[in-house]
C-alpha positions as CSV (number, residue, x, y, z in Angstrom):
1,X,-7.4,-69.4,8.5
2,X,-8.8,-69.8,5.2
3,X,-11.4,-72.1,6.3
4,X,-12.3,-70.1,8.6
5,X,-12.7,-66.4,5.8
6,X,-14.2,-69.1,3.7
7,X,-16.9,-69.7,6.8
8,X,-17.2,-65.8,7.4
9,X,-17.9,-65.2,3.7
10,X,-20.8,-68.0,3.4
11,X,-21.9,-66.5,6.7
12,X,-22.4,-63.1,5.2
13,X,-23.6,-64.2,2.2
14,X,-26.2,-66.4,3.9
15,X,-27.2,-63.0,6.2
16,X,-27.3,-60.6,3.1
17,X,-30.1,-63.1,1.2
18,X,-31.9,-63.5,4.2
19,X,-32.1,-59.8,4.9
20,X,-32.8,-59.4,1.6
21,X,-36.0,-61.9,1.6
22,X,-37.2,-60.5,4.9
23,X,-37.6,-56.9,3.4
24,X,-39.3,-58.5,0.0
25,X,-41.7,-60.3,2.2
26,X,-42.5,-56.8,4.4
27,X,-42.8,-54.8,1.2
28,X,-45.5,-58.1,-0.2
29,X,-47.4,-57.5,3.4
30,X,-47.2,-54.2,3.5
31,X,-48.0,-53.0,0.2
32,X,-50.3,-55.6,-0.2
33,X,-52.6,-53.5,2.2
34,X,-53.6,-51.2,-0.8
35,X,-53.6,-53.7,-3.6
36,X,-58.0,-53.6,-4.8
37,X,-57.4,-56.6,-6.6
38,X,-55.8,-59.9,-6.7
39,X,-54.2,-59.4,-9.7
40,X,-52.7,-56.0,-8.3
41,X,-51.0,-58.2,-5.8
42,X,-50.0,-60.5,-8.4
43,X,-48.1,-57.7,-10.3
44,X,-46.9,-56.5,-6.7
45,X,-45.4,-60.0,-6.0
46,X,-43.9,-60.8,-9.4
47,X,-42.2,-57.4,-9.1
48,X,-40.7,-58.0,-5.7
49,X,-39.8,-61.3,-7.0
50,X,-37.6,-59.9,-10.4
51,X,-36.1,-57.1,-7.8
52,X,-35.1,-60.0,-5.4
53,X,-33.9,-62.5,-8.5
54,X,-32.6,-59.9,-10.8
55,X,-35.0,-61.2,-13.3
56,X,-36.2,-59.5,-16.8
57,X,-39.6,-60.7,-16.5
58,X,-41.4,-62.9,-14.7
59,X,-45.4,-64.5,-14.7
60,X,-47.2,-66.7,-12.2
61,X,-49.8,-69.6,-12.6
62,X,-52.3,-71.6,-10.7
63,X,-53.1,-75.2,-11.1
64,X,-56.7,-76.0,-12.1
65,X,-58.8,-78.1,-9.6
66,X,-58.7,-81.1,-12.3
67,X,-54.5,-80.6,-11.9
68,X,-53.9,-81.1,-15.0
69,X,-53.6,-77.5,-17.0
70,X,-52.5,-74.2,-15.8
71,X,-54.8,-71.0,-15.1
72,X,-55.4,-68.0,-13.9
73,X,-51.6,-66.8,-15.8
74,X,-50.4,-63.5,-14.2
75,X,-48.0,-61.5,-16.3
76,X,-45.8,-59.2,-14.6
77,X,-45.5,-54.9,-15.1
78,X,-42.3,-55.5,-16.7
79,X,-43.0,-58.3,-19.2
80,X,-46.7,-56.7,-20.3
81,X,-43.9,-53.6,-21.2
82,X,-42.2,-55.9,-23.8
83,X,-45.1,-58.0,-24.9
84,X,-47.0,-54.3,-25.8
85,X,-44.4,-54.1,-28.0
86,X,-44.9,-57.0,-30.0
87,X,-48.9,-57.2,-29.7
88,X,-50.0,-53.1,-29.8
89,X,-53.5,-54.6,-29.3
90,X,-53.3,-57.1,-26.8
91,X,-55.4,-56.4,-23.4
92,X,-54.7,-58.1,-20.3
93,X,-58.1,-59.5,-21.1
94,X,-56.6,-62.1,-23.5
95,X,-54.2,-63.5,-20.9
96,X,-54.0,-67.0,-21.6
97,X,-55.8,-69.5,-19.3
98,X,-55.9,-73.5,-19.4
99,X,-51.7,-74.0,-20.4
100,X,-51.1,-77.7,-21.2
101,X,-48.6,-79.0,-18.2
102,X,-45.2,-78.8,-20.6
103,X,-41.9,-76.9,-21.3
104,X,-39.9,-75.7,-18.7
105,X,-43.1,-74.4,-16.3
106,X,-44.5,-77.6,-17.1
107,X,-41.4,-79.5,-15.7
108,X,-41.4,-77.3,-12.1
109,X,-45.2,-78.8,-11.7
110,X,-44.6,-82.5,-13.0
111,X,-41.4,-82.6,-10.3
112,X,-42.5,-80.2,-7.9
113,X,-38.9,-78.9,-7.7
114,X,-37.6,-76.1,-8.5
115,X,-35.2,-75.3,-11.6
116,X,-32.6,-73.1,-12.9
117,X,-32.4,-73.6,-16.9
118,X,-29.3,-71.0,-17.7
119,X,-29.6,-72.6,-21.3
120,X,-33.5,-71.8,-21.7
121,X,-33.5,-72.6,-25.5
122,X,-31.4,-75.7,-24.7
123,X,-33.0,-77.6,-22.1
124,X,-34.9,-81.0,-23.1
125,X,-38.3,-79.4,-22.1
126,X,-37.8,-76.1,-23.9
127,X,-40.9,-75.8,-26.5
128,X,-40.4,-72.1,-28.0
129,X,-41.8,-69.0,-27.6
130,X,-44.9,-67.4,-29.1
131,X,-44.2,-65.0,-32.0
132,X,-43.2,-61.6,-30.3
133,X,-42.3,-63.0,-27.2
134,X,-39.1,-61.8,-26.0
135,X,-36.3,-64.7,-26.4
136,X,-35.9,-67.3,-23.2
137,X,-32.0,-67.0,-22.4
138,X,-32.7,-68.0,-18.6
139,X,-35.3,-69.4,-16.7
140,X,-36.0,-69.6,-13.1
141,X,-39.1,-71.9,-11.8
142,X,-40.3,-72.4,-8.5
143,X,-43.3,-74.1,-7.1
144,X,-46.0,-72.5,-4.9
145,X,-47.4,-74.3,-2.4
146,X,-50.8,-74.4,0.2
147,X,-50.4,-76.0,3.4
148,X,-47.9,-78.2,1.8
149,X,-50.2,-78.8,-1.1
150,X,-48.6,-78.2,-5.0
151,X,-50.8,-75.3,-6.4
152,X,-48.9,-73.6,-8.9
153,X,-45.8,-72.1,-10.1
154,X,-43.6,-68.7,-10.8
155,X,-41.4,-68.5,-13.5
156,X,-38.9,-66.1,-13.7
157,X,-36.7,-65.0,-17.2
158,X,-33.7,-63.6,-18.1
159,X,-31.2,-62.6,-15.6
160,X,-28.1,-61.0,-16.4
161,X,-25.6,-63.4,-16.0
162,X,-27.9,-66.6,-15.9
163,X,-29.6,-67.3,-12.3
164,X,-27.5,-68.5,-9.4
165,X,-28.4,-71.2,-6.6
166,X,-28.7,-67.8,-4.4
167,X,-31.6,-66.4,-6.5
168,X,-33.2,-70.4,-6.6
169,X,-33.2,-69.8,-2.5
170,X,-34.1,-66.6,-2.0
171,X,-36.9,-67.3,-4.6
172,X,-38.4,-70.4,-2.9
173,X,-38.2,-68.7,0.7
174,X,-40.7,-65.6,-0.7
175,X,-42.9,-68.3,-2.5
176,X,-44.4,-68.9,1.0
177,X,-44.8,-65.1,1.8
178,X,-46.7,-65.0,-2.2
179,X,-48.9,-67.5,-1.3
180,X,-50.0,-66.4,1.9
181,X,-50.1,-62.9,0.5
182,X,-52.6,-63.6,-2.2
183,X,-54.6,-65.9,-0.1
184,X,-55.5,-63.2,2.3
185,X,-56.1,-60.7,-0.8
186,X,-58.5,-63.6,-2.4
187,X,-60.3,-63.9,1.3
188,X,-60.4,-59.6,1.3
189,X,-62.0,-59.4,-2.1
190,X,-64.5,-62.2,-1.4
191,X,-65.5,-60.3,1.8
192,X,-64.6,-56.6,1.0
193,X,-68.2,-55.5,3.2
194,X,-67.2,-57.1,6.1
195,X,-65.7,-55.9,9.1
196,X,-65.2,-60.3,10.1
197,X,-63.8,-60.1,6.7
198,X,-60.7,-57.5,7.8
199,X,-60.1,-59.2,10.4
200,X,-59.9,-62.7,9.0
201,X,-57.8,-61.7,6.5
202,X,-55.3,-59.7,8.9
203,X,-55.4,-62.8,10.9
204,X,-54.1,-64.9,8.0
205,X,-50.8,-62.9,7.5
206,X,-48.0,-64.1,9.2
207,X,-47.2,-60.8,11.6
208,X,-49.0,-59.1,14.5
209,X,-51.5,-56.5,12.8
210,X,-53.4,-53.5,14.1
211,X,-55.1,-50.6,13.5
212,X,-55.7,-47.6,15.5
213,X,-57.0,-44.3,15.2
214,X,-55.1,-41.0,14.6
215,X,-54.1,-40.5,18.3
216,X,-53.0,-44.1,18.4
217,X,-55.9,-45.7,20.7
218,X,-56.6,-49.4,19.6
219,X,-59.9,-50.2,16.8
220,X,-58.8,-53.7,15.6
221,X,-55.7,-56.3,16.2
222,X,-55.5,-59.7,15.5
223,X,-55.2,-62.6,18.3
224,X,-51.3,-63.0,17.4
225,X,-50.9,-60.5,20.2
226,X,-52.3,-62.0,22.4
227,X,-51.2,-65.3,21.8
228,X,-47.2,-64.8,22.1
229,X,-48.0,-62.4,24.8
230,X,-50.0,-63.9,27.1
231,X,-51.6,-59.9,27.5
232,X,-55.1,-59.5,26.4
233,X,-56.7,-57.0,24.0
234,X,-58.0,-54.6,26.6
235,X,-54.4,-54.7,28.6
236,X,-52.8,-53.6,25.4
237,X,-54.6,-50.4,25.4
238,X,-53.7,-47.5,26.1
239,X,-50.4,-48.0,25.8
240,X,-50.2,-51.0,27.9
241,X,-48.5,-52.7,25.5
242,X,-45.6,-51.1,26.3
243,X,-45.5,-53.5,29.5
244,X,-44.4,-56.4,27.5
245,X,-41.5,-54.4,25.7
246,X,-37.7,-55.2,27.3
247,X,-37.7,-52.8,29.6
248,X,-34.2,-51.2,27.6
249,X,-36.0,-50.7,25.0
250,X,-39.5,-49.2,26.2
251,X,-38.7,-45.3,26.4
252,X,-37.2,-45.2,22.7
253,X,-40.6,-46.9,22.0
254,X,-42.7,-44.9,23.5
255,X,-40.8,-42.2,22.1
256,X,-40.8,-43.3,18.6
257,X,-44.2,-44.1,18.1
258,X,-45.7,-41.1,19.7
259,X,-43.3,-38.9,17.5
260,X,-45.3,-41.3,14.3
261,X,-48.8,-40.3,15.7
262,X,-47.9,-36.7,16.8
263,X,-45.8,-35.8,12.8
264,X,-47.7,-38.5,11.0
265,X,-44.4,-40.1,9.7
266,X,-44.2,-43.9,8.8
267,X,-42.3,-45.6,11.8
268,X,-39.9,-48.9,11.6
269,X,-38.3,-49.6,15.1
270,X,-36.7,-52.8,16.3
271,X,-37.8,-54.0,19.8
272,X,-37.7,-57.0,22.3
273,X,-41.3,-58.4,23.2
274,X,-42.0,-60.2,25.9
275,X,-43.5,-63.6,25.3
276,X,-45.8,-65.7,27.7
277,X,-43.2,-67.5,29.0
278,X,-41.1,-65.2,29.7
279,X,-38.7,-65.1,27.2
280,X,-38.0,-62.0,24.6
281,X,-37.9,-61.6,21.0
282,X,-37.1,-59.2,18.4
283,X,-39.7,-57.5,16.5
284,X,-39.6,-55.2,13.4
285,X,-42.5,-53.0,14.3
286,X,-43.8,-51.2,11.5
287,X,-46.8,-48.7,10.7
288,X,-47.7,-46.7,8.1
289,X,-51.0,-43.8,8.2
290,X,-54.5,-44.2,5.9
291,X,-55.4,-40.3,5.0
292,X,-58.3,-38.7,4.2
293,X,-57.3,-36.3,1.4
294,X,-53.4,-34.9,1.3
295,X,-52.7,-34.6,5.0
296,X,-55.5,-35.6,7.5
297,X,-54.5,-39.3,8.8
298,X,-57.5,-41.0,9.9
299,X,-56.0,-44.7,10.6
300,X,-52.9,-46.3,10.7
301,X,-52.1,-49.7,10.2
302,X,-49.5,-51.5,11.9
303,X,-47.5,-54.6,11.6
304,X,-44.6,-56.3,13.8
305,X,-42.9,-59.2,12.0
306,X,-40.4,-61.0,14.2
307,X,-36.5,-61.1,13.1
308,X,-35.7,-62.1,16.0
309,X,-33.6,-65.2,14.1
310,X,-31.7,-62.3,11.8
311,X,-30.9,-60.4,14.8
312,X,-29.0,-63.4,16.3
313,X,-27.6,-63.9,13.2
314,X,-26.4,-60.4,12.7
315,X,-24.9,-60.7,16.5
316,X,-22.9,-64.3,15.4
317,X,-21.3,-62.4,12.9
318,X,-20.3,-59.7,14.7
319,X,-18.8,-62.1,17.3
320,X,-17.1,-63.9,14.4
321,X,-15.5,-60.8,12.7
322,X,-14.1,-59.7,16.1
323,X,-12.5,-63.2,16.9
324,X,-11.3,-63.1,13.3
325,X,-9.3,-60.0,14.3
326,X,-8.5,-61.0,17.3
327,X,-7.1,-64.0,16.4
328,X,-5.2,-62.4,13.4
329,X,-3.5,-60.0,15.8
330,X,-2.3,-63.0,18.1
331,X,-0.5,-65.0,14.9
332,X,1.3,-62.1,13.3
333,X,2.6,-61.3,16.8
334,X,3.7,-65.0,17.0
335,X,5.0,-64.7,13.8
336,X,7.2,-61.4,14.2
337,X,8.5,-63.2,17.6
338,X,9.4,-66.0,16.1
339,X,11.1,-64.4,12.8
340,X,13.0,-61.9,15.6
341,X,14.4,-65.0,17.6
342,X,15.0,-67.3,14.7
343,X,17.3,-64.6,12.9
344,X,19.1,-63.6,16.9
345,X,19.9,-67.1,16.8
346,X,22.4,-66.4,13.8
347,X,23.8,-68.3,11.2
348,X,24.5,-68.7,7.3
349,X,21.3,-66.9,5.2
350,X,19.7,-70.1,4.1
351,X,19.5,-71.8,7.5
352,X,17.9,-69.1,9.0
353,X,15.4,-69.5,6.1
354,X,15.1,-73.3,6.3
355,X,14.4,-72.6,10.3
356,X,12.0,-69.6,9.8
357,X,10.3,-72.0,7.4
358,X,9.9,-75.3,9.9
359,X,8.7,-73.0,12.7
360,X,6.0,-71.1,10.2
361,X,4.7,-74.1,9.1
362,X,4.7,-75.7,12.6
363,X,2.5,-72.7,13.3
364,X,-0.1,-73.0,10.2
365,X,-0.3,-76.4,10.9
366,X,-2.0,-76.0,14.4
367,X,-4.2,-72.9,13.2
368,X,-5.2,-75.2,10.5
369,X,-6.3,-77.9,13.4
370,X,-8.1,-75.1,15.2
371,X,-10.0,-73.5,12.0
372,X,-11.8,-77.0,11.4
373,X,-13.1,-77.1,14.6
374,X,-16.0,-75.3,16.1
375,X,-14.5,-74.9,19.4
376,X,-11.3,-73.6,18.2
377,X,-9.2,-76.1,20.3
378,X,-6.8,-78.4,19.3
379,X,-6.6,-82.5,20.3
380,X,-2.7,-82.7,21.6
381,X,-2.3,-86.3,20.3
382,X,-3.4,-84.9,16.8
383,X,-0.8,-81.7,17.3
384,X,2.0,-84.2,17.8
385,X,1.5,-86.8,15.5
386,X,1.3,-83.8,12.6
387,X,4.4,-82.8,14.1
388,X,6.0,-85.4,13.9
389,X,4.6,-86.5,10.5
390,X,6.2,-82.8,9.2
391,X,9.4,-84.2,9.4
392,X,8.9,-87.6,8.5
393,X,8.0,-90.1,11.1
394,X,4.9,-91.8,11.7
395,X,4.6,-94.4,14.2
396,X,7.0,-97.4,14.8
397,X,8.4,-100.2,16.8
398,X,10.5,-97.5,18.5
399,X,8.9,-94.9,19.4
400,X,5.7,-94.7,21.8
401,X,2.8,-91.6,22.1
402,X,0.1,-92.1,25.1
403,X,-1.9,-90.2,27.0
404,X,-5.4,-89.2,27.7
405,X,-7.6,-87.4,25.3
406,X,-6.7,-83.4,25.6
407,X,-8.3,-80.4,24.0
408,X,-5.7,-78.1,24.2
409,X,-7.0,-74.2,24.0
410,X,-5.6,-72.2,20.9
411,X,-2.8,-70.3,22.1
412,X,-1.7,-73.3,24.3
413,X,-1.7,-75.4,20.8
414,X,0.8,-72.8,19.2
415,X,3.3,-73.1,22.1
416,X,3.2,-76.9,22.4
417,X,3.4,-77.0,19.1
418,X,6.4,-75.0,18.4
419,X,7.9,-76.9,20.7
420,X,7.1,-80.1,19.6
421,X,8.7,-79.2,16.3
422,X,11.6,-77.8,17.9
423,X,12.1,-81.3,19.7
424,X,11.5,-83.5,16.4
425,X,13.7,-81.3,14.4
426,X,16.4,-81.5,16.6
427,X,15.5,-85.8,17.1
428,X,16.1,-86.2,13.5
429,X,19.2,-84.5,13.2
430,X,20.8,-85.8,16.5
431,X,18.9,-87.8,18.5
432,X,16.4,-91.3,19.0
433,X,15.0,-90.4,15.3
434,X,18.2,-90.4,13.5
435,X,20.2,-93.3,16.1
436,X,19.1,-96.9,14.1
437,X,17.8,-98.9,17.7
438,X,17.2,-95.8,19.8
439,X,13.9,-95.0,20.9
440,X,11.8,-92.1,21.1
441,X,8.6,-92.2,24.5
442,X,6.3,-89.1,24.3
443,X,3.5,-89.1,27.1
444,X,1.1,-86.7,28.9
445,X,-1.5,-86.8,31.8
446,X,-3.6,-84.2,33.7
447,X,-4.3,-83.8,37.3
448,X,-1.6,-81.8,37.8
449,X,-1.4,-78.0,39.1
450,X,1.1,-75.0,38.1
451,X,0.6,-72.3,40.7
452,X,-3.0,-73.5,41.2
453,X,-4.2,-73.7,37.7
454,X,-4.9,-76.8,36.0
455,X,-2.1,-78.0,33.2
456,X,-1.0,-80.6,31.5
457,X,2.4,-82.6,32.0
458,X,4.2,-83.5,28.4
459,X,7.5,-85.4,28.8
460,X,9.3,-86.5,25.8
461,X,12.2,-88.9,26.7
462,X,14.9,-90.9,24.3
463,X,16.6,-94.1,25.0
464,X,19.8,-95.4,23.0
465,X,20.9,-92.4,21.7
466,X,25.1,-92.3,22.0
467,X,26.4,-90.1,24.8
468,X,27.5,-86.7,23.9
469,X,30.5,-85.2,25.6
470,X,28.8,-81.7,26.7
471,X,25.7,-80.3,26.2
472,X,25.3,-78.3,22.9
473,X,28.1,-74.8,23.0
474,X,25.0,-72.7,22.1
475,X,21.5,-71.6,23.1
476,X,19.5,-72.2,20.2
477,X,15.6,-71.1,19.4
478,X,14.4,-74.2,20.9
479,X,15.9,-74.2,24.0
480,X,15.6,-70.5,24.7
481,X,11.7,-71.3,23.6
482,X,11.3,-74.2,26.1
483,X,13.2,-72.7,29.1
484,X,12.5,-69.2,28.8
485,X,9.7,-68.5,26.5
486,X,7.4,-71.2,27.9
487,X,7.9,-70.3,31.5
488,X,7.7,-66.3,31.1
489,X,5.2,-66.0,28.6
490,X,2.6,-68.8,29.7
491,X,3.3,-70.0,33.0
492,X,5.0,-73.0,32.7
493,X,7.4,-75.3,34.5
494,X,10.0,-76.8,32.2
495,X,13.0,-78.8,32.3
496,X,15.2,-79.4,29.2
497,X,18.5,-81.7,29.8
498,X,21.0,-83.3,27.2
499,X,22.1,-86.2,28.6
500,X,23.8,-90.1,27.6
501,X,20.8,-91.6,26.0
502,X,19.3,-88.8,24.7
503,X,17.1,-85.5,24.8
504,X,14.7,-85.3,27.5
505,X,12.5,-82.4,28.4
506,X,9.5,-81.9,30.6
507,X,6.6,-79.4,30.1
508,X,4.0,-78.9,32.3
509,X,1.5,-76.1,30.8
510,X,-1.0,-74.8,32.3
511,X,-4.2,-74.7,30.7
512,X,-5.7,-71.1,30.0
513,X,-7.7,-69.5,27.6
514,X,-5.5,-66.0,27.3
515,X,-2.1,-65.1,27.9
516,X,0.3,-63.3,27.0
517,X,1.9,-63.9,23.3
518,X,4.3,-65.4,22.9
């Protein structure tokens, strides 16, 4: 079980970072829509950046076309706040270009790697600060890349705490969205008087974009739609977009974006598109108005990014959570059962202790099997051996374990497991495991039926054992388990005799994926 909450805790953290990454990289694309410069979107990024990281301040740099300096320095809002402090005069005019390739930054571009230095002042490649700079207690530096191309790097300063291997990921995973960002602002400035140049830029961001007019009807949209859709400009039209929306989800659609155009609110609605083969995908679909003066919305712009990855993710977890519980309710029932019968069964304080104890253990054992494996079944030969090993015995001259290869479902594993233990236990004390020269057979095979469903036959048979007068006075746990329990709560035919020679007990079980509890 602990695997398994240690599983469902990476799980949500993995989920929370990506969610968190996928609304840094919409608030980069869609903000970046009213950035005039490239150096606007350069603060924009580096902001997004310290809000995703945690960081103080943060700057961003660009490899000359020699590779061998750094240019084009970009200083973040927040840092420019604390360098104005030291330098009253200073204008971003005198941001320093041409950096020899050294100290920490320097180290990100020579290994094009990232790297977390929690000891700034420490590290082998620290070289100081200028005078006024604020002191280096952390450093975060990640490399920016082109089309797989090295071209720069973002540094990041001072967290709180030092930077984590979280912040290094969620870091490198926006680098992409930066550099795609900046190179469609870079394209827009170059060709600001250009309708081509709108449209080239739009094409270069990684989400369907449009524009439309106040009432909603189509002026501009890049090919993207058209290219997962399969539907062509002039289909989309008029609403005929909305034929390529999941057909569950097309009213509240068509409800919600008229209700944008109609109030002139911003929208954000989750849908399923249609793609050209067939299949569907969730989109974030996003739009936001361009106003001329206070209130008169002229445009709007509009973006869908697809998330249809975090959706599936969000749904695994749900699953996940609700097995969680599901299978936490199953054990503690298990677990009151067997505490009721094990304390019915009577006897001095500490025995009942010493049995409760076996029989929990017997129990965490196979949850443990069942946690480590994606299926959530359990291999019988593996249940019995770790059985058997629980009390002591591994394999031997005398005793003999065959059958084919099982994968027993998990509530089956907890009742052949139980009684498993319940037959060792009782082997140790009085039978083949405790007799020097008996011997101890334990086999299974499939192809067998109980009342139509398929199950699995387990016999476990001892040789050499001393003959015993009677049977035992007294109905203990294991035998009211193995001839009652097993039978009423799961199905299963069982036989259970004490006889010269030893225990020997048949269980054929079916194999089910629910039942009751036992």
């Amino acid at each position: 079980m602990k695997a398994e909450v240690h599983d469902e805790t990476d799980l949500l953290a993995t989920l929370a970072r990506k969610n968190a990454v996928l609304q840094a990289i919409n608030r980069i694309f869609h903000e970046a829509l009213g950035a005039t410069t490239v150096e606007a979107l350069g603060r924009l990024c580096l902001a997004v950046a310290e809000d995703l990281t945690g960081a103080s301040f943060s700057f961003m740099a660009e490899l000359t076309p020699e590779r061998d300096r750094l240019h084009d320095l970009a200083i973040s809002d927040r840092a420019w706040t604390v360098f104005r402090r030291a330098w009253p005069d200073a204008g971003e005019d005198l941001v320093p270009t041409h950096l020899d390739l050294h100290g920490l930054y320097g180290r990100v571009i020579l290994d094009d790697a990232s790297l977390i230095a929690n000891d700034a002042r420490g590290h082998p490649d620290a070289i100081g600060t200028p005078p006024g700079h604020p002191p280096l207690e952390s450093f975060l530096g990640v490399p920016l890349r082109r089309q797989g191309r090295l071209i720069g790097v973002i540094g990041l300063g001072n967290r709180a705490g030092g930077f984590r291997e979280i912040d290094r990921l969620a870091a490198e995973e926006l680098a992409p969205a930066i550099v795609q960002a900046l190179t469609a602002k870079r394209t827009e400035v170059a060709l600001r008087e250009s309708e081509d140049m709108r449209r080239v830029s739009m094409e270069l961001v990684p989400a369907m974009l449009w524009r439309t007019d106040a009432s909603g009807r189509n002026k501009m949209s890049t090919g993207q739609w058209t290219d997962l859709t399969g539907q062509s400009e002039a289909d989309a039209a008029e609403w005929g977009w909305l034929e390529v929306v999941h057909p569950a989800d097309r009213s509240a659609a068509e409800a919600a974006f008229r209700h944008s155009y109609a109030c002139g609110d911003p929208l954000e609605h989750q849908v399923r598109l249609r793609d050209r083969d067939g299949a569907y995908r969730w989109f974030l679909m996003r739009q936001v108005p361009i106003r001329d003066g206070p209130r008169a919305t002229t445009d709007w712009l509009g973006a869908a990014t697809d998330v249809h990855d975090l959706r599936m993710l969000e749904e695994r977890q749900r699953r996940l959570v609700a097995e969680l519980q599901h299978r936490v309710r199953n054990i503690l029932t298990v677990v009151r059962s067997v505490f009721a019968r094990t304390v019915e069964a009577g006897g001095a304080l500490e025995d009942v202790a010493d049995h409760f104890r076996g029989r929990l253990d017997a129990l965490a054992r196979t949850q443990a099997i069942v946690t480590r494996t994606p299926s959530g079944h359990v291999d019988l030969q593996n249940l019995i051996r770790d059985e058997l090993l629980s009390v002591g015995v591994a394999d031997g001259e005398a005793m003999a374990i065959t059958g084919p290869d099982i994968l027993l479902p998990a509530r089956a594993a907890e009742a052949i497991g139980l009684a498993v233990h319940e037959l060792a236990i009782n082997s140790v004390k009085y039978g083949a495991l405790r007799v020097p020269g008996a011997a101890l057979d334990i086999r299974w095979s499939t192809g067998v039926e109980v009342d139509g469903v398929p199950a699995v036959r387990l016999t476990w048979t001892e040789k050499g054992v001393p003959v015993v007068p009677i049977s035992p006075c007294r109905q203990g746990f294991g035998t009211e388990l193995i001839c009652e329990a097993l039978p009423y709560q799961y199905g299963a035919e069982t036989r259970l005799r004490f006889v010269g020679g030893g225990v020997r007990c048949e269980i054929a079980l079916p194999l089910q994926e629910e039942g009751t509890t036992f």
